[in-house]
Structures are given as C-alpha cells and as structure tokens.
DRENGU-726690 format. One record per residue: residue number from 1; residue in one letter; x, y, z of N, C-alpha, C in turn. Coordinates in nm, 2 decimals. Layout:
// residues N
ATOM  num  residuo     n_X     n_Y     n_Z    ca_X    ca_Y    ca_Z     c_X     c_Y     c_Z
ATOM  NUM        A       X       Y       Z       X       Y       Z       X       Y       Z
...
//
This chain:
// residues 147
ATOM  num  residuo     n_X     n_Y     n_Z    ca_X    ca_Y    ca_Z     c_X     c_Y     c_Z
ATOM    1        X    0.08   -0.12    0.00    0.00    0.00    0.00    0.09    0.13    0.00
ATOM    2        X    0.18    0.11    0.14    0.26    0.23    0.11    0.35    0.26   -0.05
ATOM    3        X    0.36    0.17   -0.08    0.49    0.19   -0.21    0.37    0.21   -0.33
ATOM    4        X    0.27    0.19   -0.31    0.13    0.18   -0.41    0.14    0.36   -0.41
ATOM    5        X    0.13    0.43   -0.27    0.11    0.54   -0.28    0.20    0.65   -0.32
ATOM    6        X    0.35    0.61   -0.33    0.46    0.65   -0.34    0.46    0.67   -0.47
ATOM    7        X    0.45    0.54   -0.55    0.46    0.53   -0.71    0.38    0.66   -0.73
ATOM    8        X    0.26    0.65   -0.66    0.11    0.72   -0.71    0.11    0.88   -0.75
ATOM    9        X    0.20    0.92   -0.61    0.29    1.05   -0.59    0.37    1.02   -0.71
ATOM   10        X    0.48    0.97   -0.69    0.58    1.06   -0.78    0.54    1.04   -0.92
ATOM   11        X    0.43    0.96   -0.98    0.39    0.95   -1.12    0.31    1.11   -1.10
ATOM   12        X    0.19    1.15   -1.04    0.16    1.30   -1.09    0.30    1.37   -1.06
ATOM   13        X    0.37    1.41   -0.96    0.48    1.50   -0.96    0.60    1.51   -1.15
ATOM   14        X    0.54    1.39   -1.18    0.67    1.37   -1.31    0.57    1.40   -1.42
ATOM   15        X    0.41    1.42   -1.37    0.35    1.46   -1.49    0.32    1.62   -1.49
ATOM   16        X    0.34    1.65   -1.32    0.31    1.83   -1.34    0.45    1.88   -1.34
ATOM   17        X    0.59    1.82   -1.39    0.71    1.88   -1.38    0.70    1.91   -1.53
ATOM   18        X    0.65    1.88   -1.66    0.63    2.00   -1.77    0.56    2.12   -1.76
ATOM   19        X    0.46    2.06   -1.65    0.36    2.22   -1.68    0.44    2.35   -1.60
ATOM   20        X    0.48    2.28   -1.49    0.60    2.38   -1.40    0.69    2.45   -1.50
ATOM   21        X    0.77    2.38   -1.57    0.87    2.44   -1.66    0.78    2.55   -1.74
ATOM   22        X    0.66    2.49   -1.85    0.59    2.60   -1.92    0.54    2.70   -1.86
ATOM   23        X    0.51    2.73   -1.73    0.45    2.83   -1.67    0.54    2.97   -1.63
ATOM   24        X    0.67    2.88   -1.65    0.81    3.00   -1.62    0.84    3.06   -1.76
ATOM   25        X    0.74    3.03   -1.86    0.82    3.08   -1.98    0.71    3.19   -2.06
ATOM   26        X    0.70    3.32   -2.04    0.63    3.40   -2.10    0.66    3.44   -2.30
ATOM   27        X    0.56    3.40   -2.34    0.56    3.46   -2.54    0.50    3.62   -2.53
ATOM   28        X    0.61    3.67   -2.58    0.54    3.81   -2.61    0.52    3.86   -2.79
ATOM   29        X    0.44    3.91   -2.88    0.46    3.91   -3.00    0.38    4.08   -2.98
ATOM   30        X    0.48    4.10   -3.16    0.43    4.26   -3.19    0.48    4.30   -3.31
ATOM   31        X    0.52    4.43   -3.30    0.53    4.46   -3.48    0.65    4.55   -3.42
ATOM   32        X    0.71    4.64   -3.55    0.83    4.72   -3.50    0.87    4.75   -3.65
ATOM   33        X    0.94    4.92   -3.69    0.96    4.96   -3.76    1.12    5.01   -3.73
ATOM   34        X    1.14    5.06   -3.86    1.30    5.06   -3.84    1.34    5.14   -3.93
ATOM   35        X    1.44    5.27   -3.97    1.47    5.36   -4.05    1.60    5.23   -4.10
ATOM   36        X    1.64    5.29   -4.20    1.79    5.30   -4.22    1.85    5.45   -4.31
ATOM   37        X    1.93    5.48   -4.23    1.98    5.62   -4.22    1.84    5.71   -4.24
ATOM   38        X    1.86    5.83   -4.33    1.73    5.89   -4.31    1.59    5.88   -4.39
ATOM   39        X    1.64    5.78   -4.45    1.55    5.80   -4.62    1.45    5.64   -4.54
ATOM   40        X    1.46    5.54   -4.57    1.40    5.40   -4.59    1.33    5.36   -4.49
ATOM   41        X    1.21    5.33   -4.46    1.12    5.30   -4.37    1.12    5.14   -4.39
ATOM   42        X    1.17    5.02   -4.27    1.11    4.91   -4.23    1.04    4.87   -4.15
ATOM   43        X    0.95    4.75   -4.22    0.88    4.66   -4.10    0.87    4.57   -4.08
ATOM   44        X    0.81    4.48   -4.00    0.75    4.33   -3.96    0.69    4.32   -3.84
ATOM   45        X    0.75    4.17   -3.80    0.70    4.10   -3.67    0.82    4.09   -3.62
ATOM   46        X    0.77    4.07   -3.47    0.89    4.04   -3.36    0.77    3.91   -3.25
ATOM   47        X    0.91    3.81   -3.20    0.84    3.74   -3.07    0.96    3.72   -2.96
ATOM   48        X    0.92    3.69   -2.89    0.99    3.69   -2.75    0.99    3.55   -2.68
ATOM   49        X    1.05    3.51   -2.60    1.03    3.42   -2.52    1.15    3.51   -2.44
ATOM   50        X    1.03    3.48   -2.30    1.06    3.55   -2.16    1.10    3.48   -2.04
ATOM   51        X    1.21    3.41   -1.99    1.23    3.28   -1.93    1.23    3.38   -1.81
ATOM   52        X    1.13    3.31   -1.65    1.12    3.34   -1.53    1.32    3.34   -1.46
ATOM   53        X    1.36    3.24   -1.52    1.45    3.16   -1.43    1.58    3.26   -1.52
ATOM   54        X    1.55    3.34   -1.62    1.66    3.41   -1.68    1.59    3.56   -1.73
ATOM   55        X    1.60    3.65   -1.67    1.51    3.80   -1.68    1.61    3.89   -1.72
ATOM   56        X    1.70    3.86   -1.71    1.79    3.94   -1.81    1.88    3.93   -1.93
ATOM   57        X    1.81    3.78   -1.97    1.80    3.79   -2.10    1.68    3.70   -2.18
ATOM   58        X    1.70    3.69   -2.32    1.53    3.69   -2.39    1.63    3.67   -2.51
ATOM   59        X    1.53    3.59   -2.63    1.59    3.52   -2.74    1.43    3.51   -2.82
ATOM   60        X    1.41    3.56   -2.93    1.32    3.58   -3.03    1.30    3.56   -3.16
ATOM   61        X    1.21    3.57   -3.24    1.23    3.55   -3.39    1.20    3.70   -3.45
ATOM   62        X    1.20    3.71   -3.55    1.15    3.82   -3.59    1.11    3.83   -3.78
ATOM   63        X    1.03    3.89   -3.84    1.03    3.91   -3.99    1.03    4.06   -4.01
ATOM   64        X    1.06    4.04   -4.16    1.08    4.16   -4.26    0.99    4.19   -4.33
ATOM   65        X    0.85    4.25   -4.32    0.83    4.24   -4.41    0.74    4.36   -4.51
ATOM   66        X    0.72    4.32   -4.63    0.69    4.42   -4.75    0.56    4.44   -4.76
ATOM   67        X    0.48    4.46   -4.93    0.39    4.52   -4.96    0.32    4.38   -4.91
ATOM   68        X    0.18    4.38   -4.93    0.15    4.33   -4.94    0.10    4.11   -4.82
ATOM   69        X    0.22    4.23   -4.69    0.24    4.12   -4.57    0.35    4.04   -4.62
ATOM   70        X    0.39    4.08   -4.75    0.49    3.92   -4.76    0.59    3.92   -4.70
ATOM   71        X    0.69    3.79   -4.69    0.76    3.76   -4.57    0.90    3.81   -4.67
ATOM   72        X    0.97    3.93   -4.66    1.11    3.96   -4.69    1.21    3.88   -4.65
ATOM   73        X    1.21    3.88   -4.50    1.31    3.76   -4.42    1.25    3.71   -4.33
ATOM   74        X    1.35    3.65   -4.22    1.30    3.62   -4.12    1.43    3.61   -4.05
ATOM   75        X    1.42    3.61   -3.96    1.54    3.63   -3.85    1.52    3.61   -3.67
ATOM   76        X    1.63    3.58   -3.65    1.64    3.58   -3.46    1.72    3.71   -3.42
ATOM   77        X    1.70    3.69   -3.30    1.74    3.78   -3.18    1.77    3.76   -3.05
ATOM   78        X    1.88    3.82   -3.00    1.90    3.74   -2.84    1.94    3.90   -2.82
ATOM   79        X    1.92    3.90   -2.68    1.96    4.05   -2.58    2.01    3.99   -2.43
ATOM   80        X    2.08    4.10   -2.38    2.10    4.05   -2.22    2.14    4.22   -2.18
ATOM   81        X    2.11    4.21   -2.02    2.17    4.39   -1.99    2.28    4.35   -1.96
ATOM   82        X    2.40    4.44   -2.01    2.51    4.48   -1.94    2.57    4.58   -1.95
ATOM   83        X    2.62    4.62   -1.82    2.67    4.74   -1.74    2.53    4.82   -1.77
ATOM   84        X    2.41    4.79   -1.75    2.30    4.89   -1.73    2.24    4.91   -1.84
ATOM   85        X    2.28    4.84   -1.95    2.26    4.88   -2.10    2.23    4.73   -2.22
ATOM   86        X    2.08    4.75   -2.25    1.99    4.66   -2.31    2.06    4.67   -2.42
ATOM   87        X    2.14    4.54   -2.46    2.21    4.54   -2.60    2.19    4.39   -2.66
ATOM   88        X    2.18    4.41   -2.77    2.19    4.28   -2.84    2.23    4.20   -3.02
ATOM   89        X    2.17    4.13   -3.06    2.23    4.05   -3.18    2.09    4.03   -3.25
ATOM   90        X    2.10    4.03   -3.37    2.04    3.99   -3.49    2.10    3.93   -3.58
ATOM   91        X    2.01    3.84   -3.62    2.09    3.77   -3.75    1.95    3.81   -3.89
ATOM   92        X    1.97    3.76   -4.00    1.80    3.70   -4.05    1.87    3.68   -4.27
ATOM   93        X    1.80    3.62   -4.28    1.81    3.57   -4.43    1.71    3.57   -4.46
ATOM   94        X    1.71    3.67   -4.62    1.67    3.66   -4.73    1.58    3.59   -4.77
ATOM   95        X    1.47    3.60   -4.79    1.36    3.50   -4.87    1.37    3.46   -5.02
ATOM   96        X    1.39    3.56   -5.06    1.41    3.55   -5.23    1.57    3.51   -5.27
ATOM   97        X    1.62    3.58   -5.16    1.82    3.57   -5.23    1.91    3.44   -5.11
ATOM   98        X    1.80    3.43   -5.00    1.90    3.38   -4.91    1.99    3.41   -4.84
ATOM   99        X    2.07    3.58   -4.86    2.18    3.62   -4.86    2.16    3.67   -4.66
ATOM  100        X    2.26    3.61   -4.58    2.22    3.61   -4.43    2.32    3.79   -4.44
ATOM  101        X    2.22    3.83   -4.28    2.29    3.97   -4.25    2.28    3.95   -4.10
ATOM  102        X    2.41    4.01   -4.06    2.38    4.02   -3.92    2.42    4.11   -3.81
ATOM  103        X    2.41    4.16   -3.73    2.39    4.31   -3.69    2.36    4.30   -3.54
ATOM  104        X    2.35    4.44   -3.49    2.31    4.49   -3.33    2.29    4.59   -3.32
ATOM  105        X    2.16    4.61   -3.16    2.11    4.65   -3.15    2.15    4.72   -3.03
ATOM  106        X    2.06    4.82   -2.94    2.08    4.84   -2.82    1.93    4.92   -2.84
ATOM  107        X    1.90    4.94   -2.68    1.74    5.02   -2.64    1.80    5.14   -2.60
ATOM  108        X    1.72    5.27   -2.63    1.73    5.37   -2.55    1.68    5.34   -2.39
ATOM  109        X    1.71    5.47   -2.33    1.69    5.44   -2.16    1.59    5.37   -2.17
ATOM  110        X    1.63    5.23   -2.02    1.53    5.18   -2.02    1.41    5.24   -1.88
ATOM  111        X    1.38    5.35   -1.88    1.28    5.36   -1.84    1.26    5.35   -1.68
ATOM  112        X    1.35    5.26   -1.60    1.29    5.19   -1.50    1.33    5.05   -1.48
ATOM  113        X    1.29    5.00   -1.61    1.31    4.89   -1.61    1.45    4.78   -1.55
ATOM  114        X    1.37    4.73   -1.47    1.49    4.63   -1.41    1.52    4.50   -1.41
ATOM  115        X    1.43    4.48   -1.54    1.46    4.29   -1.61    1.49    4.36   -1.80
ATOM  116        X    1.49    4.29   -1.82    1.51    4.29   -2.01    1.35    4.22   -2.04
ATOM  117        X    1.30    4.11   -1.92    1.16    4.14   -1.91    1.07    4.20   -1.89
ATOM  118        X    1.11    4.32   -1.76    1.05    4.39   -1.75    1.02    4.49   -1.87
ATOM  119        X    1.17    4.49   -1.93    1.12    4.65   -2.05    1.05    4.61   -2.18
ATOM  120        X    1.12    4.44   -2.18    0.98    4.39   -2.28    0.83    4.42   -2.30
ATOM  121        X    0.79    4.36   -2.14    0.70    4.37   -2.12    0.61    4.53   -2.11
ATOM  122        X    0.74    4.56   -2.09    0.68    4.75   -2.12    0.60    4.78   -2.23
ATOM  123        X    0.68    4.75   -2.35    0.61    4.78   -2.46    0.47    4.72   -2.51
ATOM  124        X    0.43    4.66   -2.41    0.26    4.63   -2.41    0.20    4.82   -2.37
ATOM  125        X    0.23    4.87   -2.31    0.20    5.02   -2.29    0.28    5.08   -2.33
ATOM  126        X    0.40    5.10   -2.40    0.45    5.20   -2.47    0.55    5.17   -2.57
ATOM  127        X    0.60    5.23   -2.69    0.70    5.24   -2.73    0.79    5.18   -2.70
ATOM  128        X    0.85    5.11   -2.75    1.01    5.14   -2.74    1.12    5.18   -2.83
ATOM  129        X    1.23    5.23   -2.79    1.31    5.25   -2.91    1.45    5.21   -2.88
ATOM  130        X    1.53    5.21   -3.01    1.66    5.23   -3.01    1.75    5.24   -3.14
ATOM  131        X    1.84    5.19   -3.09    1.93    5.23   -3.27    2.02    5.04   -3.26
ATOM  132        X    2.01    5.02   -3.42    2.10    4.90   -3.48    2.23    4.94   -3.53
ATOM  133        X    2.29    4.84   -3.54    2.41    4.86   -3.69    2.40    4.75   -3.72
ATOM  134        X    2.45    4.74   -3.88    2.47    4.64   -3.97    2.56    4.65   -4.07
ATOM  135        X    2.69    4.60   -4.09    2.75    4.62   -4.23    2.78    4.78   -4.29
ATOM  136        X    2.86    4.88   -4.18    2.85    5.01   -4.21    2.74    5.09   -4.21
ATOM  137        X    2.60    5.01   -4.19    2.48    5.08   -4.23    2.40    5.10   -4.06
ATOM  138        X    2.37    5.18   -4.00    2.23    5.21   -3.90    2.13    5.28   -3.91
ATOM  139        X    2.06    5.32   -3.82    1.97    5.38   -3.80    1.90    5.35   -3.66
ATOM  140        X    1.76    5.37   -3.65    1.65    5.36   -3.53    1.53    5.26   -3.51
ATOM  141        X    1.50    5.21   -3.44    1.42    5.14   -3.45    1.31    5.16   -3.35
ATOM  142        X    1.20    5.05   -3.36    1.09    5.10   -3.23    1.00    4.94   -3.26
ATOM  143        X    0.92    4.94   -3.14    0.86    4.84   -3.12    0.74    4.80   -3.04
ATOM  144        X    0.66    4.76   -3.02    0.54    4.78   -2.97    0.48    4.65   -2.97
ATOM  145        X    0.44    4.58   -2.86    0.39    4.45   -2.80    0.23    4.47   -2.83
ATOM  146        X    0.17    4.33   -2.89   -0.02    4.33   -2.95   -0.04    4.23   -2.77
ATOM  147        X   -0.14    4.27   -2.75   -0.24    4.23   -2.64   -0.27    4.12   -2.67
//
C-alpha cells in the first residue's frame, strides 16, 4: 500500500514537472519599424520568449516584411543587460536571395526597467526604441507588443 502510494505521488509529480517548466516561460509578440539612415522605412514582426528563471536575457524571432504582408526575411534575436545597458544581436536571411545579415542593436533608456523582461513587457503600454548597426549601415528602431 505504502509503495502503491509512493509510485502514485511521484507519477503525478513527473507529470506536473512539464507544466512547471511551461508556466516559467512567457511569449510576447508585436510589430516594429526601423529607419535605415534617413530616407528608408522598415517593417514586420517580432516574438519573445521571456524565461522566469533568466530576466535578463530573452531570445526571439523576428520578420521583414513588404507590400502586401509578404515575408522579406525572417530572423532571430538574443539581448542580455550589461553594465545597465539593453544590448543585443540579430541575424535574419533573405527570402528570395537567401543572402544572411547580421547586426546589433541596443534600447534607448530603459525607463525603470529592471529585467530585459521587464522592459519587454513594457512595450505592451508603450514604445520602445533604439538604434542597430549592420554592415556600415544604421539607423532607429521601435517596437510595440499586441495584447
């Protein structure tokens, strides 16, 4: 009986140890525009994953894209703060050419914010911004989390 109930326990404990894990992991998704130098307007999608057990840093996908919704590229993203300062990496390839680019970013002040989830999560109520580089080329960016 006792070892009946033992099994009995540790079989739910080994069935609620995935939902534990998924419950520490926040998705955030949204859109975001992007100059390059002063002339060229970009856009797409961005997503997030927000790990409880790592808040100062976050790893994402992201797209490029044109008239008509179509998908230009698609790409990732990783950030982490350091020395006080939201910085990070992009990569993303080409739909039509294939041709990879890869680049970085950083946030203007963050505000307050004292996770890289926290300032994520910011941009469910406001803006965010900052500036990239890529290949001699920058500009500004901004970004904004959908409900």
């Amino acid at each position: 009986m006792r070892r009946a109930l033992t099994a009995a326990v540790l079989l739910i404990l080994v069935q609620m140890a995935p939902a534990r894990a998924q419950e520490q992991v926040t998705l955030l998704r949204g859109s975001w525009s992007a100059t390059v130098g002063t002339t060229a307007t970009l856009q797409g999608t961005w997503s997030a994953q927000l790990q409880l057990s790592s808040p100062d840093a976050a790893a994402g996908t992201w797209t490029l894209v044109g008239a008509g919704n179509k998908i230009l590229a698609r790409g990732t993203w990783s950030a982490t703060r350091t020395a006080g300062t939201w910085r990070g990496a992009w990569s993303a390839r080409g739909a039509a050419r294939g041709a990879a680019r890869t680049g970085t970013w950083q946030a203007d002040a963050a505000g307050g914010a004292k996770t890289l989830a926290d300032l994520l999560r910011s941009s469910l109520e406001a803006q965010l911004n900052g500036a990239w580089h890529s290949a001699g080329r920058q500009g500004r960016w901004s970004l904004k989390a959908a409900r």
